[in-house]
C-alpha positions in Angstrom: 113.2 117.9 107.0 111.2 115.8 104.7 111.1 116.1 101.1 108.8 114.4 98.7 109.1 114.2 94.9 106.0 113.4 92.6 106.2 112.9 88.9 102.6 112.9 87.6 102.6 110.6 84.0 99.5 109.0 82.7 99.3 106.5 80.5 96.5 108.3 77.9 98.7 110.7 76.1 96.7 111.4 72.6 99.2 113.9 70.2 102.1 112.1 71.4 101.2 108.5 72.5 103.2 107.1 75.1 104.8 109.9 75.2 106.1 109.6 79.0 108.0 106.7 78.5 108.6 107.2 74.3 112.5 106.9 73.7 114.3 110.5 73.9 118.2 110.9 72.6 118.5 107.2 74.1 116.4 107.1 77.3 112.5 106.8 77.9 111.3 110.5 78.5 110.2 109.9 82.2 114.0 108.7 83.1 115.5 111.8 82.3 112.9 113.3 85.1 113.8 110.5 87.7 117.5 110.5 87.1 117.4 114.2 87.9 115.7 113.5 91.0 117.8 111.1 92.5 120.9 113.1 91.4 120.1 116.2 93.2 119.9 113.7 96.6 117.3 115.9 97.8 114.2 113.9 98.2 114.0 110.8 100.5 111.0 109.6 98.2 110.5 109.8 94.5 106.7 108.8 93.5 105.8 108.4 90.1 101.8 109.4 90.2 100.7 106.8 87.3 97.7 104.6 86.1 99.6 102.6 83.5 101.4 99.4 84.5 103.9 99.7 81.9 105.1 103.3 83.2 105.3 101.8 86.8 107.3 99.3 85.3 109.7 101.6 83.2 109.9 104.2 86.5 110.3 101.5 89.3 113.6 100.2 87.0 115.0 103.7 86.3 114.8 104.4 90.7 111.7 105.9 91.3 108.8 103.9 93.7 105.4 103.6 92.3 103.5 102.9 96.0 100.1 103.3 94.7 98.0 103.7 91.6 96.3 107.2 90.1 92.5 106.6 90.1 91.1 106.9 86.9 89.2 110.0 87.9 92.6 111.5 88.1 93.9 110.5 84.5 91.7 112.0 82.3 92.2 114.8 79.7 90.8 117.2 81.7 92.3 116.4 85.1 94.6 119.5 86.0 97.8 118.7 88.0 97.3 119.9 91.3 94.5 117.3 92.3 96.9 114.6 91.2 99.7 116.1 93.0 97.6 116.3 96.4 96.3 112.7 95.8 99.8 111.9 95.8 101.2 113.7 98.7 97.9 112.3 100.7 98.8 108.3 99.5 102.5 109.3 100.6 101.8 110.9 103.9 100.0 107.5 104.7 103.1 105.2 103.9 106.1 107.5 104.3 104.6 110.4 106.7 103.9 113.9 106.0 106.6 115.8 104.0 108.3 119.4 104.8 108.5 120.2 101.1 107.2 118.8 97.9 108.8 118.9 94.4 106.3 118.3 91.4 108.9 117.3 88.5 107.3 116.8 84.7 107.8 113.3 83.3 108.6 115.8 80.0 111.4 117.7 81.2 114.5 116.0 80.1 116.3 119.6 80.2 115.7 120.0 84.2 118.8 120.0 85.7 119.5 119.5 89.6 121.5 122.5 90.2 118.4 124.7 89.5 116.1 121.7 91.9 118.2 122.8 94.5 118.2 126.2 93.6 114.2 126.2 94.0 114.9 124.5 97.3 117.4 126.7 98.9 115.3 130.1 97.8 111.6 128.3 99.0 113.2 127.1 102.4 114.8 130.9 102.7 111.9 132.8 102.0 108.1 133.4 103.2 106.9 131.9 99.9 104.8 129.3 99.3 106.0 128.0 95.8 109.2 128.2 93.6 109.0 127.5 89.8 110.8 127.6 86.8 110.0 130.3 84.5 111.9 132.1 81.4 111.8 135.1 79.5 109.2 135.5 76.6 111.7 135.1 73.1 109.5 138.3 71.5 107.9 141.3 73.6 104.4 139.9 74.0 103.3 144.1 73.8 104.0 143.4 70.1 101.5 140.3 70.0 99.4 139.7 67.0 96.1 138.3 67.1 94.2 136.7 63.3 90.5 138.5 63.1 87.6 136.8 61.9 88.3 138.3 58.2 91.6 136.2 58.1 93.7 139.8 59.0 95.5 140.4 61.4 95.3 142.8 64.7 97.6 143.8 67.2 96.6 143.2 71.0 98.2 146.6 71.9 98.2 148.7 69.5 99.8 151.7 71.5 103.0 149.7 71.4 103.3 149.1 67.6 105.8 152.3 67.8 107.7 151.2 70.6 111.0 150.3 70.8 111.5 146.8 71.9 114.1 147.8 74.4 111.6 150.0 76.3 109.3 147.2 76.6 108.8 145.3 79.6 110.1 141.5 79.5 107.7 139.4 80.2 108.4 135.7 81.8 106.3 132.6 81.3 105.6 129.0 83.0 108.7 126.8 82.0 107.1 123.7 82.7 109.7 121.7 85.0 109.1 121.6 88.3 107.5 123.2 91.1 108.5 123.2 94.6 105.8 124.0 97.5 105.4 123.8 101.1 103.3 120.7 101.7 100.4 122.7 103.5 100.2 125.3 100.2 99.9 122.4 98.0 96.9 120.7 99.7 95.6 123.8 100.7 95.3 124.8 96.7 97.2 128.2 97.5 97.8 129.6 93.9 101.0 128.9 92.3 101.4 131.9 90.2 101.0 134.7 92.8 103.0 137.2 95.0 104.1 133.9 96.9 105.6 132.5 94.3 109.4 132.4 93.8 110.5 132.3 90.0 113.9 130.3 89.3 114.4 131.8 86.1 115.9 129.8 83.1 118.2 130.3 79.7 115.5 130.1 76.5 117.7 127.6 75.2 117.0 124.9 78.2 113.0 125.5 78.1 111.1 123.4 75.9 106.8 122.8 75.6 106.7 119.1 74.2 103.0 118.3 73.2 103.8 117.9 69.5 105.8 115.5 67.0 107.0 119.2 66.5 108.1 119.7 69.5 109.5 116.5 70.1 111.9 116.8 67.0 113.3 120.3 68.0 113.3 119.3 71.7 115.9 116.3 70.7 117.8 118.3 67.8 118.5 121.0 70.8 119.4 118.4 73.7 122.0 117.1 71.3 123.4 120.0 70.5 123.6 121.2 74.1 125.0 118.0 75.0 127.5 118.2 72.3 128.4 121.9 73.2 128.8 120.5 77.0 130.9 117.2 76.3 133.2 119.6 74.5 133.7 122.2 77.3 134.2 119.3 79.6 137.1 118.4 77.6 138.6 121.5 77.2 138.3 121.9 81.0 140.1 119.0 81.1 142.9 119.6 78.6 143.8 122.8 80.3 143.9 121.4 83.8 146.2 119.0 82.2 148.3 121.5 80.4 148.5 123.7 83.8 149.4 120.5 86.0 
């Protein structure tokens, strides 16, 4: 069994520039993505899918192989990520062969973790389906969303549910934005991601964050230090009662 990573990172970010290979809590963005990758020992090739020489650079020194270049039709604003992903896997089925599996990791996810890439793995290879993604839980029952009207008011989308108890509302998940594993075949044959063969590996709020603004970025590194903090300090209390029972 083949398996075949692909990080997709262009070079034209525009609200964040640089923003795949901008510094985060001491690493460039993208390395967080690779190191995953490579830790999780489940992919016998990890392609970085980039038109910017400088992110080859950064991701062929942090582990990952840059075998080819992203056209520019494929690195525009407007260019969706499956069509880069399949231009991938086809450029890698020419050098490497075709894959079993592929795994399509953010360059923006510097909260993945490779117990969950292995998670998506083991469910995808044990099931019918054709995709397994991260998802978590909505933080407020969308039921209760508000929309602005043209007046500068506000509206609720469903109304019938302004009475409603938020404990009799049904949770509602959404995209988490980290990876997405697939059967090679689903990918190229553009199955749909988000359907009734799709496996969700779901995910604590905590480790799920959307980074397209300086925003973003500054509570995305404010939350990775503290969960990094909170985990160092487990770690050694792991360790101090291990000592204490030895």
């Amino acid at each position: 069994m083949k398996n075949l990573c692909v990080i997709p990172a262009r070079g034209g970010s525009k609200r964040i520039p640089r923003k795949n290979i901008r510094d985060f809590c001491g690493k460039p963005m993208i390395a967080w993505s690779i190191e995953a990758a490579i830790k999780s020992g489940l992919f016998e090739h990890i392609v970085v899918s980039t038109d910017d020489d400088e992110i080859a650079a950064v991701a062929t020194s942090r582990g990952a192989e840059v075998p080819f270049r992203r056209p520019a039709e494929l690195a525009d604003d407007h260019t969706a990520t499956r069509p880069v992903v399949n231009h991938a896997i086809r450029e890698a089925e020419q050098r490497f062969g075709r894959p079993d599996h592929v795994c399509c990791i953010y360059p923006t996810a510097p909260f993945i973790q490779t117990a969950d890439l292995q998670r998506g793995l083991e469910q995808l290879i044990n099931s019918e389906a054709d995709f397994a993604f991260t998802v978590t839980r909505f933080a407020f029952p969308i039921q209760r969303a508000l929309r602005l009207t043209e007046s500068g008011r506000v509206a609720m989308f469903q109304p019938e549910h302004r009475k409603t108890r938020s404990q009799d509302l049904e949770e509602a998940y959404h995209d988490a934005g980290q990876f997405y594993w697939g059967r090679t075949e689903a990918f190229l044959e553009d199955r749909d991601t988000f359907s009734s063969r799709g496996l969700p590996i779901i995910l604590p709020i905590w480790r799920v964050h959307d980074i397209d603004t300086k925003e973003d970025w500054m509570r995305a590194q404010l939350a990775f230090k503290a969960l990094h903090v909170s985990e160092t300090a487990s770690s050694q209390q792991a360790a101090t009662n291990e000592n204490k029972d030895s």
